[in-house]
N, C-alpha and C positions, 0 to 999 in steps of 0.2 A: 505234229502236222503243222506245217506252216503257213500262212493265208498270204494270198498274192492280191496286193489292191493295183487299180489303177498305177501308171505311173505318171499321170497327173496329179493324184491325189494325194500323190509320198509327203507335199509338203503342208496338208491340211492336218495331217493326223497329230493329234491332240494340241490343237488350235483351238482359241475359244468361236464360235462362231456367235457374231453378234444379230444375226435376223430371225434365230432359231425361234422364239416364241411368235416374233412375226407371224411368219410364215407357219406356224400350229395351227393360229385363229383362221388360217387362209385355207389350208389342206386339213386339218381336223388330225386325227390320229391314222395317219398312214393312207387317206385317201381324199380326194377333193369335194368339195362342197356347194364351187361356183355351180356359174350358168353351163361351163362346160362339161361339167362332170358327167362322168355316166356309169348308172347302176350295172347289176350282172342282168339285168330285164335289158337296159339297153345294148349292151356287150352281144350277147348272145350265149351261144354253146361253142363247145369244142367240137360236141357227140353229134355225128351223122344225120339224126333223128334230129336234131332242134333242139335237145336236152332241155330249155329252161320254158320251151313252148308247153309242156305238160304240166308248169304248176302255175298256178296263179300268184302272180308277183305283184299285183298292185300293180302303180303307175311309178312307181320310185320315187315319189315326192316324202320327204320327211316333216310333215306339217305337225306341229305340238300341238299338242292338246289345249283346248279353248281356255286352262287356268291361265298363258299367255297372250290372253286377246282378249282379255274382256277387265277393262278398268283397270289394267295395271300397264304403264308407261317402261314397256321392256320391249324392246326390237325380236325379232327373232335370231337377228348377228347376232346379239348383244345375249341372248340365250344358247347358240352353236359357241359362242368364245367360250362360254364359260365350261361347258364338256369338254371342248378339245382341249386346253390348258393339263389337264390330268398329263396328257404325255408328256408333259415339261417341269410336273409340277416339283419331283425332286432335284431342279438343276434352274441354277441362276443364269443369267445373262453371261457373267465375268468369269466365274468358275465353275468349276465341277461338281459342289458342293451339296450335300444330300439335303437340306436344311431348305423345308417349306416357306415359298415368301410371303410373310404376313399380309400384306394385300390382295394377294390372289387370296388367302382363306377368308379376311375379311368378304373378299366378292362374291365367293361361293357361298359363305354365311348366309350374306344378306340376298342373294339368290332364293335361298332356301327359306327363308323368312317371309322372305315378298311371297313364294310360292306356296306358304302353310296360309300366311293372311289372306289370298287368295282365296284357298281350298274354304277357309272359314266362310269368309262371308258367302261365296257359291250355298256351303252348306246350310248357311244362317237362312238365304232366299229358299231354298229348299224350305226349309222347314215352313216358313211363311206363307207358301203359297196355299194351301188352304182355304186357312185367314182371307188372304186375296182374293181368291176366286168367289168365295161366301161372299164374300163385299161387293165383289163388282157384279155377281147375279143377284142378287139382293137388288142393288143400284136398279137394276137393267128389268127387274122386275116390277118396281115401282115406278120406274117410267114408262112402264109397258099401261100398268092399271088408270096413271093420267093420259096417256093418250085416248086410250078405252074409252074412258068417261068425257073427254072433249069431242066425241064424234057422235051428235046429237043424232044423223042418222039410222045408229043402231039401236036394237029394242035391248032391253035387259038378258031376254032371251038368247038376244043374238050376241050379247058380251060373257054370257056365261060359255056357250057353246066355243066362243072363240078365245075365252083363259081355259078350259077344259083342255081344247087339242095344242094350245102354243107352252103351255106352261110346262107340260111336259116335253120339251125339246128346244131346250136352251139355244139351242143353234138358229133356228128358226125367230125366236122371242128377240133375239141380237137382230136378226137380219131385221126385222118389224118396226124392233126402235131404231134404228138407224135408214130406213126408206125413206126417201122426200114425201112429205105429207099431203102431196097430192096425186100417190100412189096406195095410202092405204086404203083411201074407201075401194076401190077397185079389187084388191088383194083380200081385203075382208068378203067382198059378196064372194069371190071364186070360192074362199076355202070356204065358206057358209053351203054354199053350194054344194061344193065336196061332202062336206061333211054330213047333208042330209041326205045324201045319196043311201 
């Protein structure tokens, strides 16, 4: 069987073409990437019915995962080059040659490095936070007890009743220590109030 191309094309065939990896990093692997691109969400259907109105496709945006956007100095071009290269990856500029270019594997490499040093340290703060949050309710709690006691004010009675209901609801103990100090006598009578209700 024999294949009919273009007859423009007659005199491209096995020509080297020198923009082919260009234009990967630009169109990706068989499809586009820019601002004009458009998904099968923005395309539509073939099908009478709407076909793609029945599933939920998302909005078409290809957004990486936050291990590229938090403390490490990589674009998201500079993360879409390095996928689409795979279509090129066994073919040189100059020739046809099966033979991998050691700098694209160096980039992938060190892609993949940045992206395990990443995952590390994310995991390391993970494991930390604990620790952290002990520390900074800890903090927030002992500046809770010196405020307490700088509000001459209150009776003993009325400091116990008001560490009783705040101490249990970290949210509120935040909100208390960080109110202008000439909102808390006001906020202590309501909940005192409250509270003897």
């Amino acid at each position: 069987m024999k294949r009919n191309s273009h007859p423009a094309a007659k005199g491209l065939l096995n020509k080297s073409f020198p923009y082919y990896d260009e234009l990967t990093y630009v169109f990706g692997h068989d499809r586009a990437t820019g601002r004009f691109a458009e998904t099968f969400a923005d395309v539509g259907s073939n099908e009478p019915g709407g076909g793609y109105d029945r599933f939920d496709m998302g909005d078409g945006n290809e957004d990486f995962s936050s291990v590229y956007s938090q403390g490490v100095d990589i674009s998201q071009d500079d993360v879409r080059a390095s996928r689409p290269s795979r279509a090129s990856e066994g073919r040189t500029r100059s020739s046809g040659s099966k033979r991998k270019r050691g700098s694209q594997r160096d980039f992938d490499v060190e892609a993949i490095h940045l992206a395990l040093d990443q995952t590390n340290e994310q995991l390391r703060q993970i494991a930390e936070w604990p620790a952290r949050n002990l520390a900074n309710d800890n903090h927030v709690r002992t500046e809770f007890f010196r405020i307490l006691r700088e509000m001459p004010e209150l009776t003993s009675l009325d400091r116990a009743l008001l560490q009783r209901h705040l101490l249990s609801r970290m949210d509120d103990l935040r909100g208390f220590v960080l109110m202008p100090e000439d909102e808390r006598e006001g906020f202590c009578r309501v909940l005192l109030r409250d509270i003897e209700r």
